[in-house]
N, C-alpha and C positions, 0 to 999 in steps of 0.2 A: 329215201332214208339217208341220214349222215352220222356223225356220231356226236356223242353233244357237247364234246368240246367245240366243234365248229360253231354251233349255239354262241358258246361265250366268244368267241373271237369276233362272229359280225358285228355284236353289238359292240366291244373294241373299235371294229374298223370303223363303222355308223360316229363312234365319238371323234374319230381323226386322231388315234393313236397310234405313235410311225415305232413305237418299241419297248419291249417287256426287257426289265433287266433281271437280273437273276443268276443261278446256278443249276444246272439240270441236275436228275437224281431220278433213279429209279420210278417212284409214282407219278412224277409229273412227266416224263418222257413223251407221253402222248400229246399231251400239249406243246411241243416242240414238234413232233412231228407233223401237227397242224397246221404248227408255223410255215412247215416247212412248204406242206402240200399248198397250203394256200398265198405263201409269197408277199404279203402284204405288208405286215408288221415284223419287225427285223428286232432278234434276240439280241441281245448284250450280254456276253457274258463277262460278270464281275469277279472278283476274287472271293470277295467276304461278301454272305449275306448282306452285313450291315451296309457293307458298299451299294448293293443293287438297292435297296431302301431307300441311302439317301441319295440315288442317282434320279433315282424317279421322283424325290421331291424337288430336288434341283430342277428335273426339268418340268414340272407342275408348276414351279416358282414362275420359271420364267417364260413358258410359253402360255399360261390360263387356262389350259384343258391338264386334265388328269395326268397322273402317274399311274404305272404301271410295274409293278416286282412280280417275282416268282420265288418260290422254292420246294424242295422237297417235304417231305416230312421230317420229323423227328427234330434234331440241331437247325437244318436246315430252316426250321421254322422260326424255332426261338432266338438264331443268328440274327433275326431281321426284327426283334423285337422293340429293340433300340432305336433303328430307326422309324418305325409306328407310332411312339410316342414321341418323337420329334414331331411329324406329321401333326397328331392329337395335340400339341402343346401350340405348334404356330398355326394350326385350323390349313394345312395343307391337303388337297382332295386325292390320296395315294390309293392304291386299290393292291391289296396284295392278295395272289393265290397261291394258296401253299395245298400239298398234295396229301394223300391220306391213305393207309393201308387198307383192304379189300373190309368191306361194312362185315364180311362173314367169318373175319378173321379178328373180330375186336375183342380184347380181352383173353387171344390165346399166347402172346408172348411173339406175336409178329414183330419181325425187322423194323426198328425205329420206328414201332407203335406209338399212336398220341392221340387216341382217340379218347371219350368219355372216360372209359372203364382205368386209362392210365395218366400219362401225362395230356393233360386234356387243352389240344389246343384254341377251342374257340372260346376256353373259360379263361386261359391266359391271355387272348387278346383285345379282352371284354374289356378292361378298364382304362386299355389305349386306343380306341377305337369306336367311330359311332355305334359301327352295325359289326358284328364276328357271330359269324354261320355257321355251316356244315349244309351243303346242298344235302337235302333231306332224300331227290329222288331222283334220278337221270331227269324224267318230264318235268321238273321245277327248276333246270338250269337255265333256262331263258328267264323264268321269270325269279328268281336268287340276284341274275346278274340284271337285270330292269331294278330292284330295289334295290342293290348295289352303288348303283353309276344315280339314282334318284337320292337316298340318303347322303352320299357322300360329297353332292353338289347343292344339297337346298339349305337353306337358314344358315346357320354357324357350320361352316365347312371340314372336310375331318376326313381321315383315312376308314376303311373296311377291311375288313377280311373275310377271305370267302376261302372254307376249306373243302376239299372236294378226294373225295373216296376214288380208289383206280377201278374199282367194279363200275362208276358209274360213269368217267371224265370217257369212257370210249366206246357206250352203249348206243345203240344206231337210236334213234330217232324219228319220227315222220318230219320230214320238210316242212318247213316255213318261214316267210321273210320275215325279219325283223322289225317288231314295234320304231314305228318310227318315234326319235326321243323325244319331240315336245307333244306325245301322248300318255309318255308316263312321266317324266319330269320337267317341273315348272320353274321357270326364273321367279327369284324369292326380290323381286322389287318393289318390294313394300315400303308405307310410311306410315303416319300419325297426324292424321291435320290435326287436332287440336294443339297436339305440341309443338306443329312445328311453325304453327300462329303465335305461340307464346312464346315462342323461342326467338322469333322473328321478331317480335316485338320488344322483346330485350337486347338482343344485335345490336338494334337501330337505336335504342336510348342508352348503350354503353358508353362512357369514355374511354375506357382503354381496355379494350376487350380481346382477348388472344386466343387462339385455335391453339390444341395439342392433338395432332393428327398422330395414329397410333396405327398398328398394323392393318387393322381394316379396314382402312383405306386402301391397299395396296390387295386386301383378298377382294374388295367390293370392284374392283378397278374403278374408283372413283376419282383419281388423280386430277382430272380435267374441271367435277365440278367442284373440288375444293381450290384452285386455280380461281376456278371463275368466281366463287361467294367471298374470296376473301380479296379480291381485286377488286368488287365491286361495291365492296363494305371499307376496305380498306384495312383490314385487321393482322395482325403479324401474326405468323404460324412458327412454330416450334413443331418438333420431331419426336417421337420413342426411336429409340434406338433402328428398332426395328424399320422404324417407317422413315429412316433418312434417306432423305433425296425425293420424297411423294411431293415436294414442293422443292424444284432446283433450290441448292444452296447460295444459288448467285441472283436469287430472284431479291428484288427490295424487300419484300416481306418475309424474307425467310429468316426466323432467327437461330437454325440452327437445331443439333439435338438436344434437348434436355433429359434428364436420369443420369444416368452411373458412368455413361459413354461421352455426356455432354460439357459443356462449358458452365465453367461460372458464369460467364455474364447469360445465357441464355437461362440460367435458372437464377439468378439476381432475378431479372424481370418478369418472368413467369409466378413468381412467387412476393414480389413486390406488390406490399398494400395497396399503389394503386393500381395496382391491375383490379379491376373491378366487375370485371366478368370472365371466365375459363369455360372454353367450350371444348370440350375432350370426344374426340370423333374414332369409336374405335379401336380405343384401347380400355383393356380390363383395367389399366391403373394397378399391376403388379407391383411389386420393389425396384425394378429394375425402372421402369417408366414413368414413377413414383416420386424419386429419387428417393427411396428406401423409406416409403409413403409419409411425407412429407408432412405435416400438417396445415402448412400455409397454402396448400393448394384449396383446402375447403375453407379460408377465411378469404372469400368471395363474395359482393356482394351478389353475384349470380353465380352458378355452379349448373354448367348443363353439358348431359352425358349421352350422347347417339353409339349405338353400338343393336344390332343384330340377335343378341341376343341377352334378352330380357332380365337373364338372371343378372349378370354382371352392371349395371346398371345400379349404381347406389350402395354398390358392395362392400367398398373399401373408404367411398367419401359423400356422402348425403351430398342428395342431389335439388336442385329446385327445379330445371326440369329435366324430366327422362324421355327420350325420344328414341322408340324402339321401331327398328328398320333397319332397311340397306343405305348403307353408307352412301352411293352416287345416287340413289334414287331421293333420298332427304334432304341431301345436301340442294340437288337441282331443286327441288320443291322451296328451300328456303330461302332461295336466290329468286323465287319466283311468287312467293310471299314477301318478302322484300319489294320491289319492284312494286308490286300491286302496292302496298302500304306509303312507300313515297311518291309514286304517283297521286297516290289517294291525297297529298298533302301533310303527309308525315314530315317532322323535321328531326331527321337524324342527327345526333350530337358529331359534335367536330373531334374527329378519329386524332388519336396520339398514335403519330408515330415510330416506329420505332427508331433509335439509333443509329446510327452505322456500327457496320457488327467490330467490333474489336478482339484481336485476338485477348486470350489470358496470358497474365503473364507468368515466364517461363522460367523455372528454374534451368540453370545449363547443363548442357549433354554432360555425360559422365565420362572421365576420360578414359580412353582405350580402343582397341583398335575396333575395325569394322565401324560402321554406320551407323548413326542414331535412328532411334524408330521415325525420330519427325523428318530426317535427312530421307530415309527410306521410303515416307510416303509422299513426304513432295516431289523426288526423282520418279515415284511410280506416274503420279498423279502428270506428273508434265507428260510422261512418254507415253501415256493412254489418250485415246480420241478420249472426247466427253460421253460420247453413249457407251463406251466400254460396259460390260457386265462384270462386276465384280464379286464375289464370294469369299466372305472372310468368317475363318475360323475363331472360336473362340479360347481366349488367350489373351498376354498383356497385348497384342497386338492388335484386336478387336479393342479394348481401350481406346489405343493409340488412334487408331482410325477413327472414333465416333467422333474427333477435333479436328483429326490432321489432313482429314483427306476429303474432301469437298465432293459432293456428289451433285453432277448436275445433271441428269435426266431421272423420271422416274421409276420405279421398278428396272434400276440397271445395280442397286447392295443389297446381298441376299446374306443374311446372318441367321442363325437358329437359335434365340432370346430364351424360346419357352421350356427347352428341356440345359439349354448353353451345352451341348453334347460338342467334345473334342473330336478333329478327323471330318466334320459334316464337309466344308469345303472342299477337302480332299479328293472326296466322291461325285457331291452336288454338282460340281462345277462342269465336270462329266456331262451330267446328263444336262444342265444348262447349256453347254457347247451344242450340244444335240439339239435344243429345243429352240437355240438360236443361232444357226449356222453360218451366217453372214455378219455375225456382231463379236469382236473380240471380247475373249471369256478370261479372267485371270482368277486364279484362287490364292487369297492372300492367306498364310497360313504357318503355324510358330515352327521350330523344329519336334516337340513334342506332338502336337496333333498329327505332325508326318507320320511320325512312327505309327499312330494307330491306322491310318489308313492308307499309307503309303503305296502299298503294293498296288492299290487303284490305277496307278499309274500305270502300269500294264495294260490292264482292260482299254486305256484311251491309244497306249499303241499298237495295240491290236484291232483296234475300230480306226487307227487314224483319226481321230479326236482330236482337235488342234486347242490344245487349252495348256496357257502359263501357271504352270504353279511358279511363287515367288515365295521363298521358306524364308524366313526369319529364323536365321538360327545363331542361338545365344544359351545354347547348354544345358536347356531344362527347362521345368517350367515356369516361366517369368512369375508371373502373377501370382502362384502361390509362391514362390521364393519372395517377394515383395509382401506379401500378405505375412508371410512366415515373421519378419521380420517386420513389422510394423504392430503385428499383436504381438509377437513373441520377444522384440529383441532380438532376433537371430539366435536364440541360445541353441538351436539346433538348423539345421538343413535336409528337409524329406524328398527336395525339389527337382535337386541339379544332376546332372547328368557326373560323371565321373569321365566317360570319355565321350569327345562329343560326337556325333551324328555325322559321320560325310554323305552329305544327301545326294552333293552329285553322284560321287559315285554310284551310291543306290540307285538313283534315278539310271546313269548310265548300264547298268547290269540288269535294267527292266526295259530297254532298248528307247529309251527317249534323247533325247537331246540335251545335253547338261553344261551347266555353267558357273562358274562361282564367284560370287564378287566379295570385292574387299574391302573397296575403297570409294569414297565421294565420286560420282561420276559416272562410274561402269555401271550402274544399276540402270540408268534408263537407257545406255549403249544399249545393254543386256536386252530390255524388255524391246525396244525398236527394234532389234535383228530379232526377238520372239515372234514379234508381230505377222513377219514375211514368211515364217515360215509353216511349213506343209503341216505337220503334225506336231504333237505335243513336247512344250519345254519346262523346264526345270531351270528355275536360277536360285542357285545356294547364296542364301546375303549373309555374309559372316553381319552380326547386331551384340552389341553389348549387356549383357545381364544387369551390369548396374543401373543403367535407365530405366528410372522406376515409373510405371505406367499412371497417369490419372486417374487413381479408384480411391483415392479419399471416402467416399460417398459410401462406398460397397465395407469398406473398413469398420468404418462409425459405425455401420449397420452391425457387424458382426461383434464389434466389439460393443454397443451396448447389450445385445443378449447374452455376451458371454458374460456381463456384470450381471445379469439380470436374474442369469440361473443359481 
């Protein structure tokens, strides 16, 4: 006999999960003291729910196995809501257990109650979330958490929630070893021959035919075979936001990101009548990836869209073919229809290709003191190795990055696109350092996102967490201050800070290491003595408010529906 919370931890341990981040509390206690007894997977404890949420996507991000949160019941729960739909929004595989007051005490006004009869929490975590439970019965916690770790990994990938009653997380159990996992979940690498004959046979009679590899690339880890079809076809690839860097930005065929984050010239040619075929690998084709859904990207004479899941496919831009599958599993098959077809005596048209990438040009830094964003990201960009792992928050400073800062390995920029939620880096970058401990981890991040999750900082000096936050601080928040003033005129300011943020010092008052730069230069000093050292830094970059970030795009968007309405 055990209790059955050890249930749900083998299968944990079976998946190779090294930690649950979280906050202890009352009903879940027992689950800690699991931890404790059985020594394998090591607690983290974070400040804010939302912290441990996005600790465990950061490290899903970057290690490809699961996340892992806790929390208690009641706040506890709904603290970590935010981060769920982050997860739901970018298809990240998080698993949170949040805990629940005694099944025989529902409905009578128990202690941060949240079951059916009150604040009900697996009906709130229904519409961020593949799968939101309630283990129905001690003997159904094996197999809750087997459909759990199976929904949360097959087809279009997603966070769960499993809520669990304290009558039942420590009710003994009969023994039994754990389903081993590739008897209840199956890798989803699937394709479509017929479409991926048709698809293959349009490649090959393209002239100027371009990939827009999109996030699912990066959820499929398909990075290698889109490398190899587009090396072997010759075709220039472009980026969503999300997916920069799935093809080094130094590679000859890389053109870069396109959407809201990217360059005019890579959306010049992406959108250029002759481009005469776009093959979108991946991404839903949001506004953001879109470039605030374009219309020139459907005036193609081919239009073909690979992505996992069915529905999105033809959603937002008619398609001529739809090829529904895993992204490395289609992509290898289409490189392998190919092949067979020029073999066969196909003659493929003579590939255009692309340019040399030219920067846009620049209007000049605004004058005043501190560092301009593009000053700031070339000094970052020099003083990091090339596989550095990066985490950049969203702000004018994610802008500034989708140009200025060059990513050359893949799955080494983690951004949250789908919810754009403030503070994710803050946290992410945490459980990234964890999930890649041998790889330098930096979270690029404004001085406003600090403030939301700043105290994060903590939890990484308390775990010895060796990760660089690098704050951009310019006294508010850039981009709506930019935006304010771009639709508005400036006639008002909702933005700016009044007094600004000393981050070092915060940082130093949370016992990390702190730094503050001010001037051209000290910024990569800064981040190379980061580098060497044992545990977690902080470098304050005094940045100028008036450099106004690259969102044109995002602008136009908002300002024609404010005509519209």
């Amino acid at each position: 006999m055990k209790p059955a919370v050890h249930f749900l931890l083998e299968y944990l341990e079976q998946e190779g999960v090294d930690y649950i981040f979280g906050i202890p509390g009352g009903p879940i206690m027992p689950l800690y003291e699991a931890l404790y007894a059985r020594g394998r997977i090591k607690p983290i404890l974070a400040k804010h729910e939302e912290g441990a949420a996005f600790m465990a996507d950061g490290y899903a991000r970057a290690s490809g196995r699961i996340g892992v949160c806790c929390t208690t019941t009641g706040p506890g729960a709904t603290n970590a809501l935010t981060g769920l739909a982050v997860a739901y929004a970018d298809q990240i595989p998080v698993l949170l257990l949040t805990a629940q007051v005694p099944t025989h005490q529902f409905g009578m006004g128990a202690f941060q109650e949240s079951g059916p009869e009150t604040i009900d929490l697996v009906g709130l975590f229904k519409p961020v979330t593949k799968w939101s439970a309630m283990i129905p019965h001690p003997a159904r916690t094996a197999a809750s958490i087997r459909a759990a770790l199976r929904l949360m990994q097959s087809g279009r990938p997603g966070p769960v929630h499993l809520n669990i009653p304290l009558d039942y997380i420590s009710r003994p159990l009969e023994d039994e070893a754990p389903v081993p996992a590739p008897r209840y979940r199956f890798p989803g690498a699937t394709f479509d021959r017929r479409a991926v004959r048709e698809a293959a046979a349009r490649l090959l009679t393209a002239r100027r035919p371009v990939i827009l590899a999109g996030h699912g690339v990066n959820v499929s880890r398909a990075w290698e075979p889109l490398r190899a079809l587009a090396e072997r076809l010759r075709m220039p690839v472009a980026t969503s936001f999300k997916a920069k860097g799935a093809l080094p930005e130094d590679h000859p065929l890389s053109l870069g990101v396109f959407g809201h984050s990217g360059s005019a010239a890579t959306r010049e040619f992406v959108l250029s009548p002759e481009t005469d075929l776009l093959f979108v690998v991946g991404s839903a084709l949001g506004e953001v990836s879109s470039c605030g859904f374009d219309r020139g990207l459907a005036r193609k004479k081919s239009f073909l869209q690979l992505d996992v899941d069915a529905g999105v496919i033809g959603r937002n831009f008619p398609v001529d073919v739809g090829l529904c599958g895993d992204a490395a599993a289609t992509l290898v098959e289409l490189r392998y229809e190919a092949e067979r077809r020029l073999k066969s005596g196909w003659a493929a048209a003579a590939p255009f290709l692309p340019p040399p990438r030219v920067e846009d040009p620049l209007l000049p830094d605004a004058p005043g003191a501190g560092l301009s964003p593009r000053a700031l990201l070339a000094e970052l960009r020099a003083a990091l190795p090339r596989d550095a792992a990066v985490f950049v928050d969203n702000g004018s400073i994610r802008a500034w990055a989708g140009v200025h800062f060059p990513v050359y390995r893949e799955n080494a920029f983690f951004v949250n696109m789908g919810m754009a939620s403030m503070g994710y880096a803050v946290a992410a970058s945490i459980g990234g350092k964890l999930a890649r401990p041998n790889t330098p981890v930096v979270a690029l991040v404004g001085d406003a996102a600090f403030a939301m999750n700043g105290m994060e900082v903590h939890a990484a000096v308390e775990h010895k967490v060796p990760v660089i936050w690098v704050v951009v601080n310019n006294g508010g928040h850039g981009m709506i201050y930019h935006g304010e003033r771009a639709q508005f005129g400036g006639k008002f300011r909702s933005s700016v800070f009044s007094r600004e943020l000393d981050v070092a010092g915060i940082a130093r008052g949370l016992g990390a290491r702190a730094v503050r730069v001010e001037r051209p230069g000290e910024l990569a000093q800064a981040v190379r003595r980061a580098l060497d050292a044992d545990g977690p830094v902080v470098i304050d970059v005094l940045s100028n408010l008036a450099d106004a970030p690259p969102m044109g795009a995002r602008v136009r968007a908002l300002q024609q529906e404010l005509a519209a309405a």
